[in-house]
C-alpha positions in Angstrom: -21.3 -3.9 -6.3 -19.4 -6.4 -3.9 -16.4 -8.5 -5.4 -19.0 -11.7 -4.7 -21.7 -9.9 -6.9 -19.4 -9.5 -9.6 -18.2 -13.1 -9.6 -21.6 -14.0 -9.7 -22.3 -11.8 -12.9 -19.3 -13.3 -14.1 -20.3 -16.4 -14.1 -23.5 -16.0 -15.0 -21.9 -14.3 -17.9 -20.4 -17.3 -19.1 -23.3 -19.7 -18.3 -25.8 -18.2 -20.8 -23.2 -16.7 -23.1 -24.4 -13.1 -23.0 -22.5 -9.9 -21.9 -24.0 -7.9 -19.0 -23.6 -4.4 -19.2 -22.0 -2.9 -15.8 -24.5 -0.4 -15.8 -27.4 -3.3 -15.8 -25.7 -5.0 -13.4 -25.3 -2.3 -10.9 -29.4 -1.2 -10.9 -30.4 -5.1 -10.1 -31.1 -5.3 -6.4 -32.7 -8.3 -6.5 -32.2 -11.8 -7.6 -35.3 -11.2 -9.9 -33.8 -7.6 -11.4 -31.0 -9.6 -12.8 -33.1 -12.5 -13.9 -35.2 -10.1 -16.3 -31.7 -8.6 -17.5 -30.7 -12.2 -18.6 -33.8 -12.8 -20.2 -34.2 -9.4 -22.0 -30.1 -10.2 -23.4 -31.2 -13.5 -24.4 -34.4 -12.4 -26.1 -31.8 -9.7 -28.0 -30.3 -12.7 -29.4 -33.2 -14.5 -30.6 -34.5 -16.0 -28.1 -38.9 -15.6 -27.3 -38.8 -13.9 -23.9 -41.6 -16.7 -22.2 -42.0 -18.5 -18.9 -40.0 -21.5 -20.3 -37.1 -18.9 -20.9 -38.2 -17.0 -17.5 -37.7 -20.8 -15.9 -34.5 -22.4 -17.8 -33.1 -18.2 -16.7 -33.9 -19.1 -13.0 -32.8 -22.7 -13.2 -29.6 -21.6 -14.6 -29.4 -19.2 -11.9 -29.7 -21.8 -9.3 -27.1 -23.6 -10.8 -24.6 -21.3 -10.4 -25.7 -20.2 -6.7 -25.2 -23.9 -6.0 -21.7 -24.3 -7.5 -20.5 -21.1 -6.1 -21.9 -22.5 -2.8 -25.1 -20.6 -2.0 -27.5 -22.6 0.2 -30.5 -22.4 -2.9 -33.4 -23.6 -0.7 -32.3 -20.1 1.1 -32.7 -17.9 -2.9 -36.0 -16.1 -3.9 -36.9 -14.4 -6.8 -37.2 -11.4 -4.1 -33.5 -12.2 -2.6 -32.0 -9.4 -2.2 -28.0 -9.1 -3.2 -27.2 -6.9 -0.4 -28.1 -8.6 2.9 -29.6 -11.7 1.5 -27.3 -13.0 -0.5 -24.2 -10.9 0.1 -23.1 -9.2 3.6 -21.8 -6.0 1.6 -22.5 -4.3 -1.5 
């Protein structure tokens, strides 16, 4: 996992106040993989694991492309981290 991935889990991190496990982290290859990871680490807090926690997960996500300076219009649930989003691994 690139140093930009792992900012990214980082911040995502502190955005929905969960802990990603590194393993986790390192089997998402897509934008999508780590979306269900958020959701299934919110749901083990309490949270129902629905579309309206599927959405305000992907919205959040967005956000943080954005402030980390992503082009969004350019991010996909499909987006891959490698080659996508990221030039390395």
């Amino acid at each position: 996992m690139g140093l930009e991935t792992v900012e990214f889990v980082m911040d995502a991190e502190d955005y929905f106040h969960v802990r990603v496990p590194d393993a986790a982290a390192a089997k998402c290859i897509t934008v999508d993989d780590f979306l269900k990871v958020i959701v299934e680490l919110l749901g083990a807090q309490g949270r129902e694991q629905n579309e309206t926690l599927q959405r305000e997960v992907w919205e959040g996500l967005i956000t943080i492309f954005a402030d980390n300076g992503y082009d969004v219009t350019e991010i996909r649930p499909e987006s891959r981290w490698v080659g996508d989003i990221t030039d390395y691994g």
